[in-house]
C-alpha positions in Angstrom: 35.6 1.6 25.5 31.7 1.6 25.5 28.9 0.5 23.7 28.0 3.5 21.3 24.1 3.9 20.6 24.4 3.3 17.0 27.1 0.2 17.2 26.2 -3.0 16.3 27.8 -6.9 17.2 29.1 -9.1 14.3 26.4 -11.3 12.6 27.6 -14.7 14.5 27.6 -12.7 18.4 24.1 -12.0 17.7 20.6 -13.8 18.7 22.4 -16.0 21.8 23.8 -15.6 25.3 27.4 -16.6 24.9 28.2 -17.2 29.0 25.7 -19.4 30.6 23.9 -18.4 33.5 25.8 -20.6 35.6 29.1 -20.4 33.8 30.3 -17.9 37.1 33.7 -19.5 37.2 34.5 -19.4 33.5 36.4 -16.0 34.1 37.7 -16.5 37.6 38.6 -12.5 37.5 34.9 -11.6 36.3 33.4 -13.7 39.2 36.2 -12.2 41.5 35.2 -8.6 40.7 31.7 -9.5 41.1 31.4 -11.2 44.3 33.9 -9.7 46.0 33.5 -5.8 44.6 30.2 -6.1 43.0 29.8 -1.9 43.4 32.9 -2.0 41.5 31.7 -4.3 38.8 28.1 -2.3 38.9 29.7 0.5 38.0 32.2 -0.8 35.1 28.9 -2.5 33.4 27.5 0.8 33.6 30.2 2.3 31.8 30.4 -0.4 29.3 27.0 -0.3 28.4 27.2 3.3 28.2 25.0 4.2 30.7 26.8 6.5 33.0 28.5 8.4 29.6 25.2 8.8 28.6 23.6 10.5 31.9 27.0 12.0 32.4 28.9 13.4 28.8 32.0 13.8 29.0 33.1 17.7 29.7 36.7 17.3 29.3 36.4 17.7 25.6 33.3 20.0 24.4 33.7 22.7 27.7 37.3 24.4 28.3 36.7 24.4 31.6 35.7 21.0 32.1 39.4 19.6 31.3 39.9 20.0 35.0 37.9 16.4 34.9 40.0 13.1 35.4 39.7 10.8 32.6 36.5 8.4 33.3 35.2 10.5 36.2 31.8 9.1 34.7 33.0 5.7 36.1 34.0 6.9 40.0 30.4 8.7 39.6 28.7 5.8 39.0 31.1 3.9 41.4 30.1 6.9 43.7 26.2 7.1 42.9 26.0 2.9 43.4 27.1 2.8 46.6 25.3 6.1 48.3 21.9 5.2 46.6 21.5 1.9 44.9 22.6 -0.8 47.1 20.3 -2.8 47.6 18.8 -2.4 44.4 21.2 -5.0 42.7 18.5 -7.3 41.1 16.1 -4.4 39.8 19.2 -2.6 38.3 20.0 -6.1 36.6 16.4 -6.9 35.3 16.9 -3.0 33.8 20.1 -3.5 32.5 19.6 -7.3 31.3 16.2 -7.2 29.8 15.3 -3.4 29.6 12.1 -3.7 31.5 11.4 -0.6 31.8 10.7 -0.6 27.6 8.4 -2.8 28.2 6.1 -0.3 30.2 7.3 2.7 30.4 8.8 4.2 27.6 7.1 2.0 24.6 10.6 0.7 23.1 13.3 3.2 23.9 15.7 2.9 27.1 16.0 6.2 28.9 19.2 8.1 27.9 19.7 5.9 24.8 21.3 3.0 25.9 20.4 -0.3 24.7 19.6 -2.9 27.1 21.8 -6.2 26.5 19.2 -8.2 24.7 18.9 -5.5 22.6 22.7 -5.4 21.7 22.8 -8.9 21.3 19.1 -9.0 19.5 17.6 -11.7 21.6 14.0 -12.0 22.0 12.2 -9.7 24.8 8.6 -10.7 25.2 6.8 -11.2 28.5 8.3 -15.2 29.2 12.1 -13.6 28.7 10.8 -10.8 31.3 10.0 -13.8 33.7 13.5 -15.7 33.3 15.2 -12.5 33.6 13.6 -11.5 36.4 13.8 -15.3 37.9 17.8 -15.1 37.2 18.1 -11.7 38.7 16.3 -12.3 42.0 17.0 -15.9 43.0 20.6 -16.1 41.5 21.5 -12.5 41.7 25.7 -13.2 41.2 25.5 -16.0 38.8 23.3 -13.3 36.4 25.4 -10.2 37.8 28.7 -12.3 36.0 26.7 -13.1 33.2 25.8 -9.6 32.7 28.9 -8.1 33.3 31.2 -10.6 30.7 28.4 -10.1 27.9 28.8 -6.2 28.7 32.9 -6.6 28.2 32.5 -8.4 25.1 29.8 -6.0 23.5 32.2 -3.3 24.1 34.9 -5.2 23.2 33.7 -6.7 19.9 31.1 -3.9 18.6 31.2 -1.9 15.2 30.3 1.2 14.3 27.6 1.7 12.0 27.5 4.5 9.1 24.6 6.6 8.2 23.1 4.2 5.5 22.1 1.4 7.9 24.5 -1.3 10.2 26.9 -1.8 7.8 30.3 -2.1 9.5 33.0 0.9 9.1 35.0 0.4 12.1 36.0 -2.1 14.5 36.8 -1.2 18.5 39.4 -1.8 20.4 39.6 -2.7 24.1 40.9 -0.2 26.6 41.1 0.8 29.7 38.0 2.5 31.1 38.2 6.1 30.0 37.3 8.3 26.8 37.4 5.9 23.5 
């Protein structure tokens, strides 16, 4: 499961961070995947957050001759993509993923591929002093935030709604599964 463009969070999971920046060992298996197979962790935020089903839909069901295509290949892409060309990159990816920095300059509000940034799922404030903690958290305590990021990207696809056409009203709630098609 993944967090769909147009879902939103329950009114109380909103306007707060609900793991605190150095709650690491709250979820020992969180911190686990994270320190000790952080490409793998990357990669399952990704999916969560719906980044890597957005840059990469999935084939299996609108192309007959994509159902040759394992069920969450979009996750051993990323998985794949992380460790050829962004390692390294850890803390930049996070400030991206954690803050959407990049709709702060570059795109005047709206996260490349339509995904939604987790301040913006969880409707937290993103001005210019948020940039700086974020950017503070995901350079000098790179795991700590990494853990932080990856349990608030579990719950948001854990715990979102769909929204109908009229506006966020609720129609729908999502279950957990395993990483693959919802």
């Amino acid at each position: 499961v993944y967090v769909r463009p147009s879902a939103v969070l329950l009114p109380h999971m909103r306007g707060r961070w609900h793991f605190y920046l150095f709650g690491c060992c709250g979820d020992a298996s969180s911190c686990l995947k994270v320190v000790l197979c952080n490409s793998y962790a990357i990669a399952e935020m990704w999916y969560r957050l719906g980044v890597l089903t957005a840059m990469f839909p999935d084939l299996r069901s609108d192309d007959p001759a994509g159902a040759w295509y394992p069920r969450a290949w979009q996750f051993f892409a990323g998985f794949g993509g992380y460790v050829l060309w962004a390692e390294g990159c850890e803390s930049c990816l996070g400030l991206v993923i954690r803050h959407g920095a990049c709709q702060n300059w570059c795109t005047g509000g709206v996260m490349p591929l339509g995904v939604r940034s987790l301040r913006d799922i969880y409707e937290l404030p993103r001005g210019d002093p948020e940039l700086g903690a974020d950017f503070l958290a995901e350079c000098c305590c790179y795991y700590c935030a990494a853990v932080q990021d990856f349990r608030h990207a579990l719950l948001a696809a854990e715990l979102q709604i769909g929204a109908t056409h009229e506006g966020n009203a609720p129609d729908e709630l999502e279950g957990v599964s395993l990483v693959g098609k919802p």
